[in-house]
PALUMKOL-674999 format. One record per residue: residue number from 1; z, y, x of N, C-alpha, C in turn. Coordinates in steps of 0.001 Angstrom, whole numbers, always signed. Example, Ala and Ser with C-alpha at 12.3 -4.5 7.8 and 13.67 -1.06 7.14 Angstrom:
# PALUMKOL-674999
     i      n_pz      n_py      n_px     ca_pz     ca_py     ca_px      c_pz      c_py      c_px
     1     +7800     -5690    +13190     +7800     -4500    +12300     +7800     -3300    +13200
     2     +7080     -2250    +12850     +7140     -1060    +13670     +7870       +30    +12900
This chain:
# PALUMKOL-674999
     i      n_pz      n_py      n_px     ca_pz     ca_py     ca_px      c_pz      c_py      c_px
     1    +19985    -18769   +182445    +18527    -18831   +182546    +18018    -17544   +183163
     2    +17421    -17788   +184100    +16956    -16267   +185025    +15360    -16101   +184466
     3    +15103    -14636   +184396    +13832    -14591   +183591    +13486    -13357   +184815
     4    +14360    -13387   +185569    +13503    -11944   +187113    +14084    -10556   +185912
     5    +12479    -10198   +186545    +11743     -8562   +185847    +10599     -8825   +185160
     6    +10557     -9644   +184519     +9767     -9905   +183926     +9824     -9359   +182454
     7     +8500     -8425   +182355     +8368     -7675   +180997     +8108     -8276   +179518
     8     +8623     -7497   +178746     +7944     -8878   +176696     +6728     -7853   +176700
     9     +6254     -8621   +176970     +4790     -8120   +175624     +4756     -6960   +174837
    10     +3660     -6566   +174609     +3622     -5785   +173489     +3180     -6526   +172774
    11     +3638     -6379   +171506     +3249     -7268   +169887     +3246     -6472   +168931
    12     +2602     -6609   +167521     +2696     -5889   +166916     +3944     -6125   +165867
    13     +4589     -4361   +165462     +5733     -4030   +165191     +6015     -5747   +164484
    14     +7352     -6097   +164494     +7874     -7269   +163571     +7322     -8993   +164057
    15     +6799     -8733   +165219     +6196     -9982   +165533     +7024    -10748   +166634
    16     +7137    -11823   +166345     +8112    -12561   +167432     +7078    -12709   +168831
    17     +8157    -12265   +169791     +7364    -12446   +171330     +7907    -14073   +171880
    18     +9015    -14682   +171521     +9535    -15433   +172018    +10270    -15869   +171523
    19    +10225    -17915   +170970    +11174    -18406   +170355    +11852    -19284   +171137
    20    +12933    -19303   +170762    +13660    -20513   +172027    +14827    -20689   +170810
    21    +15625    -21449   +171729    +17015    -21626   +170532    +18087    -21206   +172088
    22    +19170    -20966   +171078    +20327    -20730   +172026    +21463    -21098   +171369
    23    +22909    -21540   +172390    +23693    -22088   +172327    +25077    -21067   +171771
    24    +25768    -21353   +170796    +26787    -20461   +170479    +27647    -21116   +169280
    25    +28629    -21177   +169683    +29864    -21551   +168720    +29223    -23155   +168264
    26    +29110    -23693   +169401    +29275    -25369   +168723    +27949    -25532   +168170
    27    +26851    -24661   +167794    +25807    -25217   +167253    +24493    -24210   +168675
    28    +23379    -24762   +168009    +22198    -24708   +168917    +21444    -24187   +167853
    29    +20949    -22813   +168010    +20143    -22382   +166671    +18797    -21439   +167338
    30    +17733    -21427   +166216    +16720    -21205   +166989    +16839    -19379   +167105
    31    +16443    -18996   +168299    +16324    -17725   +168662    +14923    -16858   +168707
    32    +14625    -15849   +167339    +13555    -15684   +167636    +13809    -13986   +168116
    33    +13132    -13954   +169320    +12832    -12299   +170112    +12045    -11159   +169675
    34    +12256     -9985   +168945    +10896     -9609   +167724    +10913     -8357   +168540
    35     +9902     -7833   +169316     +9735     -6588   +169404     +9201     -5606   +168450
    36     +9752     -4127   +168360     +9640     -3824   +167638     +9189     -1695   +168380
    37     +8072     -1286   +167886     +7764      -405   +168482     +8706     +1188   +168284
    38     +9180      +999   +167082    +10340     +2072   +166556    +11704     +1622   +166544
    39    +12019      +470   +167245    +13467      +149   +167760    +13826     +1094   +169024
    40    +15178     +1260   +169282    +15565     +2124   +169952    +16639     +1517   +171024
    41    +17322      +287   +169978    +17998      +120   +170763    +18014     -1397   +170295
    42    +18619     -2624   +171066    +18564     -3629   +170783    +19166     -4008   +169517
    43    +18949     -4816   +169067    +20117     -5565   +167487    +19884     -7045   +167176
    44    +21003     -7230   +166466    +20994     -8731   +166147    +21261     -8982   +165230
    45    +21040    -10133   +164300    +20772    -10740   +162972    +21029    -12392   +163215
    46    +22333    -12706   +161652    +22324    -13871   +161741    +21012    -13795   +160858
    47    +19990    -15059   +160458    +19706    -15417   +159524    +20437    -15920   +158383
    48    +19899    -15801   +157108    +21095    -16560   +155722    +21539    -17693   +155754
    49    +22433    -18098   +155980    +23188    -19993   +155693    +23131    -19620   +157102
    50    +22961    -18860   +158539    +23128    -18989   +159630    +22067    -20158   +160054
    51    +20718    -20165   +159558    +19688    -21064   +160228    +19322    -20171   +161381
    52    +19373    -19478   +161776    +19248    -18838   +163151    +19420    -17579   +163341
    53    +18941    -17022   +164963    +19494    -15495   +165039    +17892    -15025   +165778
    54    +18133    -13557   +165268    +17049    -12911   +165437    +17592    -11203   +166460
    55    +16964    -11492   +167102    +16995     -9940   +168253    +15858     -8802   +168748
    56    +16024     -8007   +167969    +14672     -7081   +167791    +14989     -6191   +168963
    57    +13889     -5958   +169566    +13838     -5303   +171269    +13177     -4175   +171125
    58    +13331     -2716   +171684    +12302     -1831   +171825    +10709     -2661   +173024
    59     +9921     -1741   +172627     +8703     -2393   +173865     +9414     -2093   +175261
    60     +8810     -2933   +175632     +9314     -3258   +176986    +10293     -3987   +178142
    61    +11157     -4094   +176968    +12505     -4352   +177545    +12128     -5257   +178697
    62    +12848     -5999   +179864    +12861     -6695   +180276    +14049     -7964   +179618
    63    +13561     -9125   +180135    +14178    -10299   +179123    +15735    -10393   +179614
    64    +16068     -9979   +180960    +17128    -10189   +181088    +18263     -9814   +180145
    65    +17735     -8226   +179907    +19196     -7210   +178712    +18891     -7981   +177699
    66    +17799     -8975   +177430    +18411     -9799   +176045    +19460    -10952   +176123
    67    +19592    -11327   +177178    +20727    -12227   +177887    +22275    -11325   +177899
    68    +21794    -10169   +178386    +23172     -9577   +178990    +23670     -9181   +177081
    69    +22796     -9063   +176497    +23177     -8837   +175186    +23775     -9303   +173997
    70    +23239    -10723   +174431    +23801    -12007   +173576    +24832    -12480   +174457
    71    +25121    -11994   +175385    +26576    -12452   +176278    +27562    -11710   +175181
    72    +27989    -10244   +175492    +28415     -9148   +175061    +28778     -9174   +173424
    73    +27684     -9832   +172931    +27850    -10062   +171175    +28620    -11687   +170957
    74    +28869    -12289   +171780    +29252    -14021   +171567    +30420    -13786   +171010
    75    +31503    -12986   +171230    +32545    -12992   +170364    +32180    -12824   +168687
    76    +31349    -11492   +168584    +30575    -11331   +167434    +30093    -12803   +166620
    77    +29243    -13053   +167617    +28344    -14672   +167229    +29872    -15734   +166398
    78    +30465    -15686   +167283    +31219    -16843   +167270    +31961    -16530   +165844
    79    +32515    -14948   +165503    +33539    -15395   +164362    +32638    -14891   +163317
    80    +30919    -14644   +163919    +30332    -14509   +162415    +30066    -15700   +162265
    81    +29859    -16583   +162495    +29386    -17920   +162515    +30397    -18840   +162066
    82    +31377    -18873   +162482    +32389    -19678   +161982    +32942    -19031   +160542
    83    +32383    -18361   +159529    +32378    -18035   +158463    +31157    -18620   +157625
    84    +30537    -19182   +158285    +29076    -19682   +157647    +29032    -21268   +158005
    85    +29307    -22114   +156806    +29398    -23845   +157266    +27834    -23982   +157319
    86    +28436    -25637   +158390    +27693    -26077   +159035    +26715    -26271   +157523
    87    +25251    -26426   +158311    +24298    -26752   +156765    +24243    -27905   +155938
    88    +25112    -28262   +154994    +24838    -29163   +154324    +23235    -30083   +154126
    89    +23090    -31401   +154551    +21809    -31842   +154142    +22130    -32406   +152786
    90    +21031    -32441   +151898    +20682    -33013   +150719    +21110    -34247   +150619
    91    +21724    -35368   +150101    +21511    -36519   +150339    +22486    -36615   +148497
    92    +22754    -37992   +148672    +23218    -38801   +147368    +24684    -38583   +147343
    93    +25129    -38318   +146123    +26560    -38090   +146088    +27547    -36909   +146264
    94    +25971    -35828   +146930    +26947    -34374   +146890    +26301    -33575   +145371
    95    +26710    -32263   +145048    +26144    -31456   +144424    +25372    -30315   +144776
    96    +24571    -29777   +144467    +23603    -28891   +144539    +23435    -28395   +143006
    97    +23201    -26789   +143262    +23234    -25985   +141928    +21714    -25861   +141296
    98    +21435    -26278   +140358    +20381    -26357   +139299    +20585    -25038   +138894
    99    +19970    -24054   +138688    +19809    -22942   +137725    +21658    -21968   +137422
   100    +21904    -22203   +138376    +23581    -22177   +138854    +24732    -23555   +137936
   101    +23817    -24169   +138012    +24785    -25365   +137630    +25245    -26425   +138269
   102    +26284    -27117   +138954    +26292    -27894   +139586    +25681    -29385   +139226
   103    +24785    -29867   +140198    +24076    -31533   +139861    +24180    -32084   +140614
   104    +24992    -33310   +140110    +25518    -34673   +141338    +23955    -34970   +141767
   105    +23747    -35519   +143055    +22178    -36098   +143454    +22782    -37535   +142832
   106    +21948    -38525   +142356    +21833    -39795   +142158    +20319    -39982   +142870
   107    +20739    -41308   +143734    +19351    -42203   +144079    +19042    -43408   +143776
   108    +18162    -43256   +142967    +17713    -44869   +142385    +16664    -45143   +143249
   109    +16737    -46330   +143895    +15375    -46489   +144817    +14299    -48083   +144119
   110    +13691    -48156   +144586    +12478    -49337   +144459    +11740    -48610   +143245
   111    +12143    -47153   +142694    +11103    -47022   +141779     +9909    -45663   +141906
   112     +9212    -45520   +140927     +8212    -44540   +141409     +8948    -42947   +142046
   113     +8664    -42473   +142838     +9444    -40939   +143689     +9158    -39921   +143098
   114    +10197    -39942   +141822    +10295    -38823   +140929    +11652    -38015   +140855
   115    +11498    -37043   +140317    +12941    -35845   +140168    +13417    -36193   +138732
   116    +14440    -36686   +138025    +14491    -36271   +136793    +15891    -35605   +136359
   117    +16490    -34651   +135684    +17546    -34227   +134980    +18261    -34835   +134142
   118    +19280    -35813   +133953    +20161    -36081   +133109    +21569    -35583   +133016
   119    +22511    -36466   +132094    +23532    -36326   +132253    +24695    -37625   +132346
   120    +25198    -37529   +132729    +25890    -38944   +132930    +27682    -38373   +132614
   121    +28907    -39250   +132824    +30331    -39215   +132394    +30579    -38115   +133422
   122    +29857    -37681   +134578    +30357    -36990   +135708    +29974    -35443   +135216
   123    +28940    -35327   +134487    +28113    -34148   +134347    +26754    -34519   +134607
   124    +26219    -33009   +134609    +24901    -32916   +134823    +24222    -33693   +136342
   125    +23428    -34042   +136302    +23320    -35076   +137791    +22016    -35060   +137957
   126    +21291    -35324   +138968    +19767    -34914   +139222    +19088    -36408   +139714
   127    +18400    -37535   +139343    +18242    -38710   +139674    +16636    -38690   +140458
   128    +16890    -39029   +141635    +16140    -38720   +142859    +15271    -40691   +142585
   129    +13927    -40497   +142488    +13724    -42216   +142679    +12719    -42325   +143985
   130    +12486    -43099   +144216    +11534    -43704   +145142    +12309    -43996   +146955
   131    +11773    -43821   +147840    +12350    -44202   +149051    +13403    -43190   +149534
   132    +14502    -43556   +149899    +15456    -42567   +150204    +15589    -41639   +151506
   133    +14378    -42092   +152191    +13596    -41329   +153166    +13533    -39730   +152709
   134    +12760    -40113   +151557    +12257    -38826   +151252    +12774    -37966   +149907
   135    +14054    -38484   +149648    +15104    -37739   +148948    +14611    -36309   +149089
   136    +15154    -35305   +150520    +15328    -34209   +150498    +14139    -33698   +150242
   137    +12743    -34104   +150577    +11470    -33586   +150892    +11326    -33851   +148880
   138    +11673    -34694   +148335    +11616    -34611   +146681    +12314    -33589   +146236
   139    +13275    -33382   +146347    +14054    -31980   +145597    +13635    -31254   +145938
   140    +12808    -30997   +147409    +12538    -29604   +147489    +11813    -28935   +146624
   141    +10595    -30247   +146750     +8866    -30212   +145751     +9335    -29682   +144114
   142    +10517    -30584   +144137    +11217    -30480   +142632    +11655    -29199   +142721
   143    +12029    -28171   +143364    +12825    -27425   +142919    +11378    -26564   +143191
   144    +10589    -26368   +143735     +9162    -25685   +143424     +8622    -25486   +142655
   145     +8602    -26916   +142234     +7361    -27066   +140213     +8964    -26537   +139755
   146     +9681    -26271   +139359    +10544    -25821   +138890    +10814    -23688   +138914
   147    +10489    -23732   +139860    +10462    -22457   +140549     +8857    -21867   +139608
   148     +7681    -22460   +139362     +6973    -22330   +139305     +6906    -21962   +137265
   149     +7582    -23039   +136847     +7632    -23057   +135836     +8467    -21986   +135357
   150     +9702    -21474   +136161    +10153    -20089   +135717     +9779    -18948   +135693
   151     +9533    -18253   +136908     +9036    -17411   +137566     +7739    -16777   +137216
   152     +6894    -17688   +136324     +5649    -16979   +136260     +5717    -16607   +134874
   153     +6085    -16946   +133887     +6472    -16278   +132732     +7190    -14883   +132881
   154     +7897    -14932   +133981     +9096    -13996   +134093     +7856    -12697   +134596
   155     +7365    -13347   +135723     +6333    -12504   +136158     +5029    -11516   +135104
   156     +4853    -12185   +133780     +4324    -12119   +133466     +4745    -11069   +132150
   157     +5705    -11310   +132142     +6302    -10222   +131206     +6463     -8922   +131794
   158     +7231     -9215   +133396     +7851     -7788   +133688     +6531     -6967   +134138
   159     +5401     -7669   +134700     +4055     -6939   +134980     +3913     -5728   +133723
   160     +3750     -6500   +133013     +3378     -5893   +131264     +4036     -5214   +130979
   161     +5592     -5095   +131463     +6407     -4039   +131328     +5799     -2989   +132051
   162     +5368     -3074   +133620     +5427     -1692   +134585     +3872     -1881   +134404
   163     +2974     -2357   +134027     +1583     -2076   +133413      +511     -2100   +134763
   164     +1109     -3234   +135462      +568     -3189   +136754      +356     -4887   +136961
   165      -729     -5796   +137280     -1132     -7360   +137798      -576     -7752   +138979
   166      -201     -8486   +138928      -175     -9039   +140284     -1353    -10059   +140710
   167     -1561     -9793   +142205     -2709    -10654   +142183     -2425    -11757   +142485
   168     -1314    -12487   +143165     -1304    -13910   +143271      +398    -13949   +143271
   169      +917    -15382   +143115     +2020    -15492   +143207     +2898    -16610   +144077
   170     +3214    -16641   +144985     +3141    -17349   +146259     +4840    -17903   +146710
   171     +5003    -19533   +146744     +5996    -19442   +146575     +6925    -20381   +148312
   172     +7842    -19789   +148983     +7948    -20042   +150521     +9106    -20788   +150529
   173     +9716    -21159   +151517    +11368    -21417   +151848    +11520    -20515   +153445
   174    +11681    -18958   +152781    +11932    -18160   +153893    +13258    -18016   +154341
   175    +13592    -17432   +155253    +15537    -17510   +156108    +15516    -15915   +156046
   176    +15039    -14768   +155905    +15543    -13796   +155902    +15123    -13036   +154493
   177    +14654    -12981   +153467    +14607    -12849   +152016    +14217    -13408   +151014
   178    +14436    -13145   +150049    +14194    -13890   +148880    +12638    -13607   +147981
   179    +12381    -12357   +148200    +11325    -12387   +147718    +10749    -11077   +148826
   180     +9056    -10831   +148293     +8182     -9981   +148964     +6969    -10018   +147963
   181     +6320     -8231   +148196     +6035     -7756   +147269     +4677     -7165   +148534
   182     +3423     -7529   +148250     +2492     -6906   +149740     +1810     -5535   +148936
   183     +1234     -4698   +149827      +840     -3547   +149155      -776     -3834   +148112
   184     -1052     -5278   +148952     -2621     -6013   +147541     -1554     -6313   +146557
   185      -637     -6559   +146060       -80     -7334   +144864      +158     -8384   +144720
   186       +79     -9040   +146189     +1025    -10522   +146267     +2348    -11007   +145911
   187     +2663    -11207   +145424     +4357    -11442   +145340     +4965    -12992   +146048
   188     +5975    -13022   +146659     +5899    -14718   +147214     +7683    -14263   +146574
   189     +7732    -15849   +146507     +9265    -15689   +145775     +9905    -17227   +146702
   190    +11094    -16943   +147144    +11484    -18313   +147722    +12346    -19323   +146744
   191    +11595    -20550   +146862    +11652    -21593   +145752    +13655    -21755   +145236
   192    +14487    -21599   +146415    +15365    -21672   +146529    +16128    -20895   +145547
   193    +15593    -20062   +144932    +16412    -19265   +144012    +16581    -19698   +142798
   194    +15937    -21140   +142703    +16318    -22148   +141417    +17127    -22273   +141157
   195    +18389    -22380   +142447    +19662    -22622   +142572    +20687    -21660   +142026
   196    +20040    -20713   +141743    +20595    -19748   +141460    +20842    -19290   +139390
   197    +21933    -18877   +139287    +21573    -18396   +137673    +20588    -18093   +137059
   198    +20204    -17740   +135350    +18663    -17550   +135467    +18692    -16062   +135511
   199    +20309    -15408   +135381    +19911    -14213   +135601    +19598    -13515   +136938
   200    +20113    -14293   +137758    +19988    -13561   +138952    +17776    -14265   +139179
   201    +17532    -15124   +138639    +16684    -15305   +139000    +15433    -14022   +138509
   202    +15888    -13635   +137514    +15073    -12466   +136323    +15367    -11556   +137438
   203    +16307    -11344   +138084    +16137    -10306   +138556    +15612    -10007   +140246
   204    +15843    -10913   +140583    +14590    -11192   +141575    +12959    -11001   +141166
   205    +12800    -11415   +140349    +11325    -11274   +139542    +11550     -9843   +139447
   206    +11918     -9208   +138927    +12209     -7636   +138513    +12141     -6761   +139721
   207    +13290     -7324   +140842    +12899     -6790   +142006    +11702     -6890   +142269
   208    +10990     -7827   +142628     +9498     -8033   +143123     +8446     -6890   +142179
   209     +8631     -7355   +141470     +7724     -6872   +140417     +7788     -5195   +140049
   210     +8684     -4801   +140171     +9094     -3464   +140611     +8202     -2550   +141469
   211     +8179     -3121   +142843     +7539     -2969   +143541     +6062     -2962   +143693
   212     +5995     -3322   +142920     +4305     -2858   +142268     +3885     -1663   +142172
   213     +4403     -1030   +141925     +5114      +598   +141176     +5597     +1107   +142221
   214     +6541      +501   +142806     +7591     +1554   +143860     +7467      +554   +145089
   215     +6460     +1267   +146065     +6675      +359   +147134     +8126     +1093   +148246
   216     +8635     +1009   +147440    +10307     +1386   +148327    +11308     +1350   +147818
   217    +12450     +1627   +148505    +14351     +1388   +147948    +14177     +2770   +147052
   218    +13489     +3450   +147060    +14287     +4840   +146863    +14408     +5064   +145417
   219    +15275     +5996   +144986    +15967     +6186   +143382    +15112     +5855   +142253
   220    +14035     +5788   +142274    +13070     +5147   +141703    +12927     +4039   +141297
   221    +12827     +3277   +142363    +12539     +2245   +142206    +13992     +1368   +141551
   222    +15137     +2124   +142147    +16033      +758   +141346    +16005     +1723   +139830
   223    +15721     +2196   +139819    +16057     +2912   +138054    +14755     +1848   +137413
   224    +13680     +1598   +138014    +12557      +853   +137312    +13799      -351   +137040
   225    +13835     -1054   +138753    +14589     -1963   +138499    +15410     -2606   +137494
   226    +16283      -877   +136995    +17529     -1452   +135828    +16580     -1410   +134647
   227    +15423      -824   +134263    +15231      -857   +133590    +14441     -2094   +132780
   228    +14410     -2813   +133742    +13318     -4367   +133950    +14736     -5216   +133903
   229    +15470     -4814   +134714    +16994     -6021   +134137    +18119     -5273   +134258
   230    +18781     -4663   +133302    +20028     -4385   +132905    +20821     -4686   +134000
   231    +21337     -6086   +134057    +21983     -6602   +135492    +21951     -6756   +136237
   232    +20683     -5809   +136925    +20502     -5827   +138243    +21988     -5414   +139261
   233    +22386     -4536   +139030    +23928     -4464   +140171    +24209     -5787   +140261
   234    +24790     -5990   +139535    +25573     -7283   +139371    +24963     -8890   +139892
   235    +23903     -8883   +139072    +22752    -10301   +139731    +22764     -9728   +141629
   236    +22611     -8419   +141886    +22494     -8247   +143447    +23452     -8467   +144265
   237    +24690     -8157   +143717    +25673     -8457   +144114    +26132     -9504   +144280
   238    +25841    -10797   +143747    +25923    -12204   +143139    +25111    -12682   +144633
   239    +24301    -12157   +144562    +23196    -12929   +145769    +23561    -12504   +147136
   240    +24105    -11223   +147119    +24600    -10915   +148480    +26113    -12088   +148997
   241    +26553    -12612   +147561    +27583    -12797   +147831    +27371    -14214   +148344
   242    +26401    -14626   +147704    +26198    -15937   +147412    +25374    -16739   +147731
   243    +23956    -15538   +148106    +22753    -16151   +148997    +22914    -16870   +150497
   244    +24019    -16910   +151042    +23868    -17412   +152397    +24144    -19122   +152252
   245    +24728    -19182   +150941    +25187    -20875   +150595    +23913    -21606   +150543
   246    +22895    -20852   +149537    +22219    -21056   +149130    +20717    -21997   +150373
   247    +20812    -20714   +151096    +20301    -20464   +152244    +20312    -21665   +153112
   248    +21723    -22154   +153127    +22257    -23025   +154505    +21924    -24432   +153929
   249    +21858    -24536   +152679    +21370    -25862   +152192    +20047    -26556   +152651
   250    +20188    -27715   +154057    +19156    -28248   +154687    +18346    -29761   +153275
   251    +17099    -29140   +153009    +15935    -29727   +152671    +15591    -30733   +153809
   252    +15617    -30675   +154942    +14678    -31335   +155717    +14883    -32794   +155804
């Protein structure tokens, strides 16, 4: 694809100039272009579960060195990628982790399009009803009011711990973190971490909530951290290890 001399934009720091998708190792994933005013030099990012790649540009660049760049990295691409499976979609008959537990999907159809939790001879199993259309778009919702029902208790304690409100609590299905903490006191938490243990989930809340207090990484803030969850190493470690599974699991 020839793009000339043709200059990116200026945008502001973190803002995508240009989305496209591009071709690499057998799949087609979307490519977003982020200029960035204190970049120096080009870089690249899978997204988690490998839903796409991201390439942050100093201003100016011309579009071509983002070509000559993603040439140069395709070996990169290729054997980071082939470490990250293809994305599982949702459907009937696989498992997906409840609160880190594994749950067979069951679909009962002709009845009202509800989520419910049982257990059956197999284990724990998650019974999906209504049109099987909209299976995945139900678990998601489900794993939201679910997300919702944890998270804000959790929220509500650790506030009271660091003696600080949050002003709203906002919940996404983002590809590059799990949670975010704005300098008003927003917190958004991605619903997806249902899937996850409840400790690692406490401590996501803890992270966030932390940050109320410490708007940064620095020694501070994880000492709040441990002090809001004991297992924070460990729950972090869990998610680094484990968040990209999580991640790659297609809802759509």
């Amino acid at each position: 694809m020839a793009f000339g001399l043709l200059r990116i934009p200026l945008k502001p720091a973190g803002q995508p100039v240009e989305l496209r998708e591009h071709r690499v190792a057998g799949r087609t994933l979307p490519l977003r272009i982020v200029e960035n005013e204190r970049a120096r030099r080009l870089t690249l990012r899978i997204d988690a579960g490998g839903r796409g790649l991201r390439v942050t540009v100093p201003p100016g660049l011309r579009q071509g060195e983002v070509e000559k760049f993603l040439d140069r990295h395709r070996g990169w691409l290729e054997q980071r990628l082939a470490q990250v499976p293809e994305r599982p979609q949702v459907r009937p008959g696989i498992k997906i982790p409840l609160r880190g537990v594994p749950h067979l999907i069951v679909h009962e159809p002709g009845s009202r399009g509800t989520v419910e939790i049982a257990r059956d001879a197999t284990g724990p199993i998650l019974i999906v009803r209504g049109d099987r259309l909209h299976l995945p778009r139900r678990l998601a919702d489900f794993l939201k009011r679910e997300a919702r029902r944890e998270i804000e208790p959790l929220v509500a304690r650790h506030t009271a711990a660091v003696g600080r409100k949050a002003k709203a609590i906002r919940y996404k299905d983002t590809t590059s973190r799990w949670g975010s903490c704005t300098s008003e006191g927003v917190l958004s938490f991605s619903w997806r971490i249902m899937m996850a243990p409840p400790k690692v989930i406490d401590y996501l809340v803890a992270h966030e909530v932390a940050h109320l207090k410490e708007m940064n990484h620095g020694p501070q803030f994880w000492q709040l951290c441990r002090e809001l969850c004991p297992d924070t190493d460990r729950c972090k470690a869990w998610l680094k290890r484990n968040g990209g599974a999580l991640q790659a699991i297609a809802f759509e």
